[in-house]
N, C-alpha and C positions, 0 to 999 in steps of 0.2 A: 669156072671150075678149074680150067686149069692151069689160073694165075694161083689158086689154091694148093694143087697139087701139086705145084713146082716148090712153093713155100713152103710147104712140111716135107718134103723129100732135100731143100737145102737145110731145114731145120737140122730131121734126124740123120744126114752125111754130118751136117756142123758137129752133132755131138758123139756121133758114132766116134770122129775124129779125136775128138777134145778126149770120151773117153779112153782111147786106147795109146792116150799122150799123158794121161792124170798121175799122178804120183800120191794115191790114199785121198783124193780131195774129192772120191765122187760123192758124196753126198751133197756137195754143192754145187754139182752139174747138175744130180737129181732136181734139186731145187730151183735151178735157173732152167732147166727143160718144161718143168710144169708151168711155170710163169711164162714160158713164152709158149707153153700149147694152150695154155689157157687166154692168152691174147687172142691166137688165132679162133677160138672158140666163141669169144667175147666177140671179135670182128666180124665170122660168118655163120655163126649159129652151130650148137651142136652136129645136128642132123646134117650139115653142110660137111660138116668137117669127117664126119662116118661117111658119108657117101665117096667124099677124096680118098679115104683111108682105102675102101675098098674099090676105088679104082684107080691107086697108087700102081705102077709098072711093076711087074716082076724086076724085070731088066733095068737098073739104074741110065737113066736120061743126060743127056746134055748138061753140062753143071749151069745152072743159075745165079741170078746174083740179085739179092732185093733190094741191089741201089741203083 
């Protein structure tokens, strides 16, 4: 679980990032965020991915890196 919850918290730092770097192109972050949550969904199952969500830190973690 918290090889999971390290992955969607680099996910949404990734695109928090990307969005407040975009110049009018976020609809195409939108699009590249759901594709890769929906990876993460595809790889551990819905229910997996809601239990991460809701035991995501308040407090942002240690940055990660999924290479």
């Amino acid at each position: 679980m918290n090889g999971l919850i390290a992955r969607l918290e680099l996910l949404l730092r990734g695109y928090a990032a990307a969005c407040d770097h975009a110049q009018g192109d976020a609809g195409r972050l939108v699009e590249q965020f759901r594709r890769d949550l929906r990876l993460l969904v595809a790889e551990y199952g819905p229910n997996a991915v809601d239990i991460a969500l809701d035991r995501f830190p308040d407090e942002p973690g240690p940055k990660a890196s999924l290479h």
